[in-house]
TILUMPA-797652 format. One record per residue (C-alpha): z, y, x. Coordinates in pm, whole numbers, padded with zeros to 5 digits, always signed. Layout:
REM TILUMPA-797652
ZYX;...
END
This chain:
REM TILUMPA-797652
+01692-01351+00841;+01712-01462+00471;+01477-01471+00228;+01432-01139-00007;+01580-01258-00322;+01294-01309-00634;+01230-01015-00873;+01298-01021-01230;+01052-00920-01457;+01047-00531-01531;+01192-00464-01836;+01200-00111-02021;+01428+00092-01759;+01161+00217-01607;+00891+00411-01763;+00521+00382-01725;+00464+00717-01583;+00740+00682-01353;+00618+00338-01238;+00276+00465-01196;+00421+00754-00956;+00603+00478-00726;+00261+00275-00761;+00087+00572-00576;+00378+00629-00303;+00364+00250-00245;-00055+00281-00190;+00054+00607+00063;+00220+00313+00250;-00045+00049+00244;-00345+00230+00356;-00156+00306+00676;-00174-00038+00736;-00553-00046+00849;-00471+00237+01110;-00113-00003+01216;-00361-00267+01251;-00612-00154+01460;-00330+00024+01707;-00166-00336+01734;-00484-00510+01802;-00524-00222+02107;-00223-00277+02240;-00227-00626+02284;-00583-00595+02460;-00420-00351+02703;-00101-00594+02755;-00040-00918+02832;+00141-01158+02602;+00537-01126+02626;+00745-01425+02702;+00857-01631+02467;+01199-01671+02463;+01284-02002+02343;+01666-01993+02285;+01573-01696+02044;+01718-01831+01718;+01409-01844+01468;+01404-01717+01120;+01472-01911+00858;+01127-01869+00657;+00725-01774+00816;+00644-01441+00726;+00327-01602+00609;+00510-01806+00378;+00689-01530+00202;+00324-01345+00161;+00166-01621-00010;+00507-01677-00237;+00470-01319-00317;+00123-01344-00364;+00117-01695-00621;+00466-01438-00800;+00182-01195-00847;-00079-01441-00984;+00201-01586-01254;+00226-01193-01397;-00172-01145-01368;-00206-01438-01579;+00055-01341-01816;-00083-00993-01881;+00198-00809-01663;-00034-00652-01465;+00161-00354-01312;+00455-00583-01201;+00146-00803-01046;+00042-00544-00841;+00375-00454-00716;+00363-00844-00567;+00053-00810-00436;+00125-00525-00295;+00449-00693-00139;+00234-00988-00010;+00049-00724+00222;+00351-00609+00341;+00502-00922+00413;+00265-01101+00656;+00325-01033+00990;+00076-00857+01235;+00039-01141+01460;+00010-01391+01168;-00371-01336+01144;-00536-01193+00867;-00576-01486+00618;-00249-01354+00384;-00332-01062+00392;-00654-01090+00302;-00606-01252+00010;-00324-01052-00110;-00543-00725-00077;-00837-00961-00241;-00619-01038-00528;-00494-00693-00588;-00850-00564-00546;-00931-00756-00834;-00766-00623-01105;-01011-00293-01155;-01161-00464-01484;-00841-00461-01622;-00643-00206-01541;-00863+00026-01415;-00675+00116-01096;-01041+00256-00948;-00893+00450-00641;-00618+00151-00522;-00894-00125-00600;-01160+00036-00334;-00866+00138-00114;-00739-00268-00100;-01090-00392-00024;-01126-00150+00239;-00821-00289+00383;-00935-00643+00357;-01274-00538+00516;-01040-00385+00814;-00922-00741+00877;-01244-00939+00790;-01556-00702+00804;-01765-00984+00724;-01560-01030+00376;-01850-01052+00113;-01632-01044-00161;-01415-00690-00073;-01773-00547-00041;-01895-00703-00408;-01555-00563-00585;-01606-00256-00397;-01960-00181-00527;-01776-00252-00849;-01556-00032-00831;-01753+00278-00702;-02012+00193-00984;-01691+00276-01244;-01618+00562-01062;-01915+00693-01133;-02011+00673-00700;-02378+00511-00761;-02436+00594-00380;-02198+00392-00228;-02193+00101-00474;-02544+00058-00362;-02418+00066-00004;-02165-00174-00048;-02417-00386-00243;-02695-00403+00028;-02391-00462+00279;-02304-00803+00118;-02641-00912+00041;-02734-00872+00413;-02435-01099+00493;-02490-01378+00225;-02844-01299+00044;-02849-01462-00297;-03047-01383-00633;-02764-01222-00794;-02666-01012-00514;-02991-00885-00523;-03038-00850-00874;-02732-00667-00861;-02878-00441-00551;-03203-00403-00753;-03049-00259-01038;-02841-00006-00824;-03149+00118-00698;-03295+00218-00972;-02978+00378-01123;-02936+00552-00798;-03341+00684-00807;-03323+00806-01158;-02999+01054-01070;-03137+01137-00753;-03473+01255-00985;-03181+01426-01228;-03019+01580-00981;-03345+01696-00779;-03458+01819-01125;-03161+01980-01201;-03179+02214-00861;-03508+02277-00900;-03402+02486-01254;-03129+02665-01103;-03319+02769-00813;-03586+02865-01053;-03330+03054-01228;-03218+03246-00900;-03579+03321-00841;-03664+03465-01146;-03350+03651-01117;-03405+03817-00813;-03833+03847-00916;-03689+04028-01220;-03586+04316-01022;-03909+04399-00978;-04068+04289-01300;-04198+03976-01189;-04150+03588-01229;-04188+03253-01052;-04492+03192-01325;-04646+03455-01112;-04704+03244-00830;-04913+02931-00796;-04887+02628-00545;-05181+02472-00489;-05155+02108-00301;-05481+02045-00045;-05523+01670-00147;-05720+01653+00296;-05356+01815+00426;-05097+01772+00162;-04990+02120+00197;-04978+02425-00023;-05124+02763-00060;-04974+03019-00270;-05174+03242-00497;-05012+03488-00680;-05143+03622-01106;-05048+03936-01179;-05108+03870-01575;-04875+03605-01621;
END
């Protein structure tokens, strides 16, 4: 087997919308990796090793090798600002590294790729590479870090704090759990909002329905028994 010959730089053929389109067919294809993954793993509980045949002529390069040379071809266009043609490496560096390889390549291929949310805001394919990585490695601090990250920009409070609290249960450290503290309170206040929020539109439908029959919500009273902590209802008919 030879080596896939090395990719030129991407020039103006192709155009960015176009590019971006075979960017999400590409991410179709490596988030079926987790599920390829975890059916190899089961079949080589349920079977005994093959035998290796050792007149089999062996390829000419590891399949590890080529990931990390795809992965350092990615890391030369990340550095030089190219960062669409450094995800298509990355994204090649996944590919490349065999199942039975172990999961070090491919972890950091998906880790590198997973980093580039900060700059080109790739939210969706940045949580969808860390999950991969946290397939192979669920003890991967990072992936859950970048993760949180990138929920956080997606506007997905909830589970950055989850992925937050997951890594600073595996490696506890101040900034971790400033990080975690901060989350927290982001994630109170639009809980508050949001409970808020419902509260007025079902106070809205109340009134609505009340209305039918010339009465309001400011009719009734709720009383809290500070001995029970429950409520009694009184109703005013002058309000």
């Amino acid at each position: 087997v030879s080596k896939r010959p090395v990719r030129t730089h991407k020039q103006g053929s192709q155009s960015t919308k176009q590019r971006v389109i075979d960017h999400q067919i590409r991410q179709r294809r490596i988030r079926s990796i987790g599920l390829q993954q975890q059916q190899c793993n089961l079949r080589n509980r349920r079977h005994a090793p093959p035998t290796i045949n050792r007149h089999r002529r062996q390829p000419t390069f590891e399949p590890t090798a080529e990931s990390e040379r795809l992965k350092e071809l990615g890391n030369d266009h990340f550095r030089q600002g190219n960062h669409l043609d450094a995800f298509d490496y990355y994204t090649d560096a996944i590919e490349a590294a065999p199942y039975g390889e172990g999961i070090g390549p491919r972890r950091r291929a998906a880790e590198a790729s997973a980093g580039q949310p900060s700059f080109t805001d790739r939210l969706d394919e940045a949580i969808d590479d860390c999950t991969i990585s946290l397939l192979y490695n669920p003890t991967y601090t990072k992936a859950y870090l970048r993760r949180s990250t990138a929920h956080e920009r997606n506007s997905d409070t909830e589970s950055a704090l989850l992925d937050m609290t997951a890594a600073y249960r595996l490696q506890p450290c101040p900034s971790t759990k400033k990080q975690m503290d901060r989350l927290q309170k982001i994630e109170a206040e639009r809980m508050e909002k949001l409970k808020e929020e419902t509260m007025g539109k079902l106070k809205e439908l109340g009134n609505s329905i009340l209305g039918n029959f010339g009465l309001s919500l400011d009719n009734f009273q709720a009383v809290q028994d500070p001995k029970t902590g429950g409520y009694s209802i009184s109703f005013n008919q002058n309000k």
